[in-house]
N, C-alpha and C positions, 0 to 999 in steps of 0.2 A: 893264091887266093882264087875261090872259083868264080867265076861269071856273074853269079847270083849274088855273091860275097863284095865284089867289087863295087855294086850301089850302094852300100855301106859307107859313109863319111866319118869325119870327125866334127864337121858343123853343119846345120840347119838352121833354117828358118820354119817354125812350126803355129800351124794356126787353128784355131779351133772357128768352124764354122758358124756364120750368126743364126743364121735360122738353120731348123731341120724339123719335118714332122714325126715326132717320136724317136728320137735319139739323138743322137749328136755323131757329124764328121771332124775328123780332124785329115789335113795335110802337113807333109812334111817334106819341106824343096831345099834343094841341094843349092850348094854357093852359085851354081850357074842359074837358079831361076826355073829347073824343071823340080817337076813333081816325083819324086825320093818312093816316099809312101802315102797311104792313103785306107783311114780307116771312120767305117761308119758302126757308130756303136749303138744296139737298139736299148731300148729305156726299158724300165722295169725288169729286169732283171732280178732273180735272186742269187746265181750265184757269177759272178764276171765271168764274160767272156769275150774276149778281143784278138779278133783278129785282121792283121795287119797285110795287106796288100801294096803289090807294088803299080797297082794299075787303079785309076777310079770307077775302071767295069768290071774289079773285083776278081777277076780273070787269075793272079797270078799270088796265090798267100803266098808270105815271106815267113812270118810269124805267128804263131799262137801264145796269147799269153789268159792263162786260166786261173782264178780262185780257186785256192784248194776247198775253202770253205763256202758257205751261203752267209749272206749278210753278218758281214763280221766287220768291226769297227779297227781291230788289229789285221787284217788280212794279206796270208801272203797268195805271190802272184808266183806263179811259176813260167819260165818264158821258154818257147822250145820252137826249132827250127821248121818251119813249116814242111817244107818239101823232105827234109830228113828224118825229123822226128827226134833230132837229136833237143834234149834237154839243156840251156847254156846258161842258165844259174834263174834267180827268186830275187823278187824283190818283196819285202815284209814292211806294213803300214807300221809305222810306229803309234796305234791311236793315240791312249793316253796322252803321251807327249804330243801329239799333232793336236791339239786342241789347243794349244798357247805356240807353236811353233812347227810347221809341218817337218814333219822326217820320217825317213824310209833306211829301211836296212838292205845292202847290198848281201845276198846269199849265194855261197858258191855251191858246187852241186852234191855234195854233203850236208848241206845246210847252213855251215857257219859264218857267220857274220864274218864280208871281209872290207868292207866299205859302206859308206851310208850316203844317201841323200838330205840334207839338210836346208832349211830356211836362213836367211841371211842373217839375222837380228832379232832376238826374242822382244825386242823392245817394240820394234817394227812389227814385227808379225801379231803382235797384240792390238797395236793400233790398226792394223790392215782389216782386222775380223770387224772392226768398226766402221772405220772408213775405206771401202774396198778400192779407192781410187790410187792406191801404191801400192806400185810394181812389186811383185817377189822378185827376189833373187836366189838360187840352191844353187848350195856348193857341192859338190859332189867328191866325196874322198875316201882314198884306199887308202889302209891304213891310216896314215897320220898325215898324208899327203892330196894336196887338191886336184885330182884331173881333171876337170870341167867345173864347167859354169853353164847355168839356164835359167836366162837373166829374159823377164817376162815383158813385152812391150807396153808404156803406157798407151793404153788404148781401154775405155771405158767402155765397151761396144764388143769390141773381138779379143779375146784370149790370143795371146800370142807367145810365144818366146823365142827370141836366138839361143842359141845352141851351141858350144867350144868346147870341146874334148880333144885338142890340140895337145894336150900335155899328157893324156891318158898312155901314149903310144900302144903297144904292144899288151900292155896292165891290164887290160879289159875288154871285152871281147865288142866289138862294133853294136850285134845283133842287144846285148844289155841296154846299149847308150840311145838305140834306140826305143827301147822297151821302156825304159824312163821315163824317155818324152813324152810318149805313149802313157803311161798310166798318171804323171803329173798332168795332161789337159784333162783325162777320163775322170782323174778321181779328186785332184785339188782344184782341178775347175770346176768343177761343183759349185765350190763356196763362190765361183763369179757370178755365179747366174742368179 
C-alpha cells in the first residue's frame, strides 16, 4: 500500500462543522484522534463538486468526487484518486426511494450495482423526517453481506458519525468508504440543518 494509501482506515470519527460562511466543512479523524481528511464544500452549487483533502490548508487532495450531472435528485457521484486520476467506483442517490428512507447505490467502475448504502429502519427514517432529533444509522452492503456501519452521533447541533468498516476487509476499496462518509454529511445532512 502506498504512503498516501496508508491514511486510509477502516474507522472514523466524522464531523460536520457547526458554523461556516457559505458552505459547509467536514473532518474526518482517525482512531488515534488526528485529522484523516478534511473537506470544505462551497454552497450553491449546481453541479457537486467535493474535494477531499488530507490537510485543513487544503494543501494535499486525496479525492475528487464529482456529479455526473447538475441538480439531480437521483445523482450519481463518481469518486477518483486525486494525485492519480485513477477512477475507484460511483456512488448513485437512490432519490425516489430516499424520500421515505435514505439509500445509495455502491457502483463499480463499469457501473454496476455491487452494494448499497442504506438507512436503518423505514419506520425510523419516516419518523426522523419529522422529528430530526434520531440518530440514522446506514448499513452498508456488498452483496447480501454488511461491511460497515455509520451510525450518526446523537447531537442536535453538530452532524456526526462513527464510522466501522472492520468487516469490509479487502471487499472494498478504502478510498469508497471514505467517499461515503463524505457525501452522507454533504448530501443527507442536508435534511439536519
Amino acid at each position: 500500500m502506498s504512503t498516501a494509501l496508508t491514511r486510509y482506515q477502516t474507522r472514523y470519527t466524522a464531523k460536520k462543522a457547526l458554523f461556516t460562511f457559505l458552505g459547509s466543512a467536514f473532518r474526518l479523524f482517525a482512531p488515534s484522534g488526528e485529522l484523516a481528511f478534511f473537506v470544505k464544500q462551497k454552497a450553491f452549487k449546481l453541479r457537486e463538486q467535493i474535494t477531499v483533502f488530507a490537510d485543513e490548508g487544503m494543501s494535499q487532495p486525496m479525492l475528487r468526487i464529482q456529479a455526473r450531472q447538475r441538480v439531480d435528485f437521483s445523482a450519481t457521484y463518481d469518486i477518483e484518486d486525486a494525485a492519480s486520476g485513477e477512477v475507484v467506483g460511483a456512488m448513485q442517490r437512490k432519490g425516489m426511494k430516499s424520500i421515505f428512507r435514505d439509500e445509495w447505490a455502491i457502483l463499480d467502475l463499469q457501473g454496476n450495482e455491487v452494494g448499497k448504502v442504506q438507512e436503518d429502519s423505514a419506520a425510523l427514517a419516516i419518523l426522523r423526517r419529522f422529528i430530526k432529533l434520531i440518530p440514522q444509522t446506514f448499513h452498508v452492503m456488498l452483496a447480501d453481506q454488511q461491511v460497515g456501519v455509520i451510525k450518526q452521533h446523537f447531537n442536535p447541533f453538530i452532524l456526526g458519525y462513527d464510522v466501522n468498516f472492520d468487516e469490509a476487509g479487502d471487499r472494498l476499496d478504502r478510498r469508497m468508504m471514505v467517499a461515503m462518509v463524505v457525501l452522507l454529511l454533504a448530501i443527507e445532512g442536508r435534511q439536519q440543518a
